[in-house]
LOTI-189183 format. One record per residue (C-alpha): x, y, z; residue number from 1. Coordinates in pm, whole numbers, padded with zeros to 5 digits, always signed. Layout:
residues N
[[X,Y,Z],NUM]
...
***
This chain:
residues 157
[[+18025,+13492,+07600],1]
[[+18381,+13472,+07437],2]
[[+18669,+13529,+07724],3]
[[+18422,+13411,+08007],4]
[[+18504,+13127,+08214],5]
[[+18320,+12961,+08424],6]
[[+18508,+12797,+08752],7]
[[+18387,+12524,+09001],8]
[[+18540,+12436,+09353],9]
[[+18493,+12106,+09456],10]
[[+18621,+11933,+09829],11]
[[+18775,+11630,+09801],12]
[[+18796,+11428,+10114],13]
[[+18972,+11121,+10050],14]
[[+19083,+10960,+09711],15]
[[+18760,+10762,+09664],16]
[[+18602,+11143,+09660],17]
[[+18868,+11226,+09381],18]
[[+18829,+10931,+09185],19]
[[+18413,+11030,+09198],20]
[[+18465,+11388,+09068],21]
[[+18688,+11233,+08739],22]
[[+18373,+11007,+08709],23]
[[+18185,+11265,+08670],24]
[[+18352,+11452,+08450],25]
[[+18342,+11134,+08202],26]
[[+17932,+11197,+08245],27]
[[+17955,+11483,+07941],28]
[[+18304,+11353,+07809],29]
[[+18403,+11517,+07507],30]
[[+18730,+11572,+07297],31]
[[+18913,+11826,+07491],32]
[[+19233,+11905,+07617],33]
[[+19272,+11928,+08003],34]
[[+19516,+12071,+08218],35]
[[+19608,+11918,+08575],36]
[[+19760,+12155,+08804],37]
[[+19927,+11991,+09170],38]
[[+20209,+11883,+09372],39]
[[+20352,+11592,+09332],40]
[[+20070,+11295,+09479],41]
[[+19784,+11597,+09526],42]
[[+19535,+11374,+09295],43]
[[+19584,+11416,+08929],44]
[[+19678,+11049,+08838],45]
[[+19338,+10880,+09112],46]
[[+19084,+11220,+08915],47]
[[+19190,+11064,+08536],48]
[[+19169,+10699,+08662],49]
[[+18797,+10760,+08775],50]
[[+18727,+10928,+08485],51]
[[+18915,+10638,+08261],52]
[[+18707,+10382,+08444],53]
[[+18393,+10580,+08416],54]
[[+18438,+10573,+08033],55]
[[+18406,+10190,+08055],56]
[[+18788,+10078,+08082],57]
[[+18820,+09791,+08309],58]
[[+19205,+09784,+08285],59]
[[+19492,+09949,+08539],60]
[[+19497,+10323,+08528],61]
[[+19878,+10395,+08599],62]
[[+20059,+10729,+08606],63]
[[+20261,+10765,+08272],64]
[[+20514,+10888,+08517],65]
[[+20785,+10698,+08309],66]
[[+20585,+10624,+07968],67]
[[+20491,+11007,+07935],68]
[[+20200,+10874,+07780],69]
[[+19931,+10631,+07815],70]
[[+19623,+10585,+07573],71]
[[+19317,+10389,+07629],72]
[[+19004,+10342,+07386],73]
[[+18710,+10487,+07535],74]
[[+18375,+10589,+07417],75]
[[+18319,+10895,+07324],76]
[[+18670,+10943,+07251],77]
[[+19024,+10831,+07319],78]
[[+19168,+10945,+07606],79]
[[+19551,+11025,+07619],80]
[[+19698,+11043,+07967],81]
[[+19998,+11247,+07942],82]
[[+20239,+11304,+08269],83]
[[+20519,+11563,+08170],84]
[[+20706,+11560,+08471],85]
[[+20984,+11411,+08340],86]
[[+20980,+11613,+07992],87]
[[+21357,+11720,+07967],88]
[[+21250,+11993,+07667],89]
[[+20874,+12064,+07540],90]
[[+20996,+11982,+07144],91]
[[+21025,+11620,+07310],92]
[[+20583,+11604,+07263],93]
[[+20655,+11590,+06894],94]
[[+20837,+11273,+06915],95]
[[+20559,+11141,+07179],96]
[[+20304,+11186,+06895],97]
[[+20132,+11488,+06983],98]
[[+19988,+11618,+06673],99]
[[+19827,+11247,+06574],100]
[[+19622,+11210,+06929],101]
[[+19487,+11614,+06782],102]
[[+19398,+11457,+06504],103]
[[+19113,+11216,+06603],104]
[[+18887,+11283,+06859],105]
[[+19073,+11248,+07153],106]
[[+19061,+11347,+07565],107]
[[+19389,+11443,+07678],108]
[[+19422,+11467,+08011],109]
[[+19789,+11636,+08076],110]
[[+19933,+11641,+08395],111]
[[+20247,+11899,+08464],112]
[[+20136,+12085,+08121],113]
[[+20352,+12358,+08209],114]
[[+20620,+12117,+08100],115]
[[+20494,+12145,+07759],116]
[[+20442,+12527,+07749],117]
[[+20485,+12692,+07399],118]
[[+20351,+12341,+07185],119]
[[+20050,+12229,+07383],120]
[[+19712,+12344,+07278],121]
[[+19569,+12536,+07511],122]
[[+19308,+12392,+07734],123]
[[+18941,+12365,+07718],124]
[[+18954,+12283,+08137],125]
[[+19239,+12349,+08401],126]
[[+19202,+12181,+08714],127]
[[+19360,+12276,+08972],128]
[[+19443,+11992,+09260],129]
[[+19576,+12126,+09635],130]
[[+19634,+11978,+09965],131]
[[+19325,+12140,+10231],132]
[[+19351,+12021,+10585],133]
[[+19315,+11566,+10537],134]
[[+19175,+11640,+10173],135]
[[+19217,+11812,+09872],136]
[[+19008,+12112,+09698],137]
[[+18981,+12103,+09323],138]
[[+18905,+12422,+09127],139]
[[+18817,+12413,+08774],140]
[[+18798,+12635,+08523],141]
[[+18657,+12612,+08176],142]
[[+18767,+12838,+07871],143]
[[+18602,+12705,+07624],144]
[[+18264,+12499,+07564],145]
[[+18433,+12198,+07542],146]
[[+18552,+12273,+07874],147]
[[+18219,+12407,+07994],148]
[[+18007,+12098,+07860],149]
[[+18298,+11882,+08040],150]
[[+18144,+12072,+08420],151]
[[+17823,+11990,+08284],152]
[[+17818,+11637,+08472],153]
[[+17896,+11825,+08783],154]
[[+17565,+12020,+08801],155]
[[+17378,+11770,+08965],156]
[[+17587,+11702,+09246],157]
***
């Protein structure tokens, strides 16, 4: 139904645990935009690298702490990893080359989105990464079907 969302809570015990969950995620991978919500070493960059890998990249999954953007050629889609942290002003995306990874069929995975308020799409999936005793608890949210065929690889587990 339009304005429903569905949300799933997953613990996360270690990083391995957190790598798992983004691997799953890649399971019904889709073009979709997806918003990482955490402090500052909660998770977000070890969740996209399992998903990254998942989707058949072999290479280093780094935080584009300092690039602001990484891409990497995946099947089904391209995935953008985007870490705004650093973003000094949100009309900065344009000259990062937001509006061409819109226009294929692309993943982005944005971490710090809030950074980009007022020109980012809005998201299909937040996911929302906090410290819980020795682990981490993820909550996730879909708003749209992209976002709910994205939980769709979490069903079985």
């Amino acid at each position: 139904m339009p304005g429903m969302s569905t949300a799933v809570i997953r613990e996360l015990a270690d990083a391995e645990a957190t790598e798992q969950l983004g691997a799953q995620l890649a399971s019904a991978a889709t073009p979709a935009v997806v918003y990482l919500h955490g402090d500052l070493g909660a998770g977000k960059t070890t969740l996209v690298r399992g998903l990254i890998h998942a989707l058949g990249y072999n290479g280093k999954v780094r935080s584009p702490t300092y690039t602001l953007v990484e891409p990497y050629a995946c099947k089904p889609c391209t995935v953008f990893h985007l870490d705004l942290y650093r973003l000094a002003d949100a009309e900065e995306l344009e000259w990062l080359g937001l509006r061409d990874m819109l226009e294929e069929p692309s993943l982005l995975m944005i971490e710090w989105p809030e950074r980009g308020e007022g020109l980012l799409p809005t998201a299909d999936l937040s996911i929302h990464i906090e410290y819980s005793g020795s682990g981490r608890l993820a909550r996730m949210e879909a708003a749209t079907a992209a976002g709910e065929q994205l939980l769709t690889g979490l069903d079985e587990t």
